[in-house]
C-alpha positions in Angstrom: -56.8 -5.4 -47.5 -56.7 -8.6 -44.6 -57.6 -6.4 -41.7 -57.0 -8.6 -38.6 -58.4 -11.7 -39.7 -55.3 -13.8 -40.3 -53.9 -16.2 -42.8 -56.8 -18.7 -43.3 -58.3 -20.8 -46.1 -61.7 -20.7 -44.5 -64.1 -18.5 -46.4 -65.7 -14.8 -44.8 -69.4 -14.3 -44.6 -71.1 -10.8 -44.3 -72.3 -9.6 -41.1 -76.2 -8.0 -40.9 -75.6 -6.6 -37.6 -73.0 -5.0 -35.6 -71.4 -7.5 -34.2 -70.1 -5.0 -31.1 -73.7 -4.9 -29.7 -74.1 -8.6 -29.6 -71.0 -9.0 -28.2 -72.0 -6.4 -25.6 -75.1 -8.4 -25.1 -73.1 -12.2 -24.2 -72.3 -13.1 -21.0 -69.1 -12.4 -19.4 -67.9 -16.1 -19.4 -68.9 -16.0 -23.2 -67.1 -12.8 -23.6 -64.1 -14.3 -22.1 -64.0 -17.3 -24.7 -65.1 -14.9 -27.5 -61.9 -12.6 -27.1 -59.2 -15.4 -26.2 -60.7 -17.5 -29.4 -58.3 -18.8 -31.9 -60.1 -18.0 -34.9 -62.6 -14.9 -35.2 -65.7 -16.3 -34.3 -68.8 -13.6 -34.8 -70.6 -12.9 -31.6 -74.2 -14.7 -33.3 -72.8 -17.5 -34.0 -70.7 -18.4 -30.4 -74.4 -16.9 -29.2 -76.1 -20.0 -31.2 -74.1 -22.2 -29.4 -74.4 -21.1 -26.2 -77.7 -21.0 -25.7 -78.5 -24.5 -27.6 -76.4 -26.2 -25.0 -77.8 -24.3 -22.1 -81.3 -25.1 -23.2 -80.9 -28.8 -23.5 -79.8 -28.1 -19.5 -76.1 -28.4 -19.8 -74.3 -25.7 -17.8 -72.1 -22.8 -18.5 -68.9 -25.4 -18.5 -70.4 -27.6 -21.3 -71.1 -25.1 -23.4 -67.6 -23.7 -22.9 -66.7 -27.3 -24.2 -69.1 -27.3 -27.3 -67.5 -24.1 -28.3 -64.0 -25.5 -27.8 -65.1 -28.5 -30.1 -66.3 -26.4 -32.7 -63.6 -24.4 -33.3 -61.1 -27.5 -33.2 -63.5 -28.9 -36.0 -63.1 -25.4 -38.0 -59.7 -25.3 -37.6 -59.1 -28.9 -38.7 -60.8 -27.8 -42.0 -58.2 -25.2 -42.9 -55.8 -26.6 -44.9 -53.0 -23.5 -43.1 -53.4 -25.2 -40.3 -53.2 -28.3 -41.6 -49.9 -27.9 -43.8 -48.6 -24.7 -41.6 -48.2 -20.9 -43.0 -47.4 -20.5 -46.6 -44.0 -19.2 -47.3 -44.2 -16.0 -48.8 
């Protein structure tokens, strides 16, 4: 079964916690970025980058920008992106 994770090459990993309460738990500007995402980031991880950038005393908009890198560097990996869908 795909659920509603997409057509990707990139590979799953497990989740050890519900990712609904750490989503809960983000801040709204975080939330906003989480749910209009292009791929489907876990709530930890977007979490992780968030709050390395704002403790190195960059602001809300560069971390917004870190996480906007990061997904353009995961999505340059997957070789559907890369090459388009597969005809099937």
């Amino acid at each position: 079964m795909k659920r509603n994770l997409g057509q990707t090459t990139l590979k799953r990993r497990q989740r050890t916690v519900d990712p609904m309460t750490t989503y809960d738990a983000l801040p709204p500007v975080l939330r906003r970025w989480l749910a209009e995402a292009t791929l489907p980031w876990s709530p930890a991880s977007c979490r992780r980058i968030w709050f390395a950038t704002l403790a190195r005393g960059d602001g809300e908009v560069a971390a917004i920008a870190r996480l906007d890198r990061a997904q353009r560097k995961t999505l340059s990996r997957d070789r559907l992106t890369q090459s388009g869908p597969a005809n099937s």
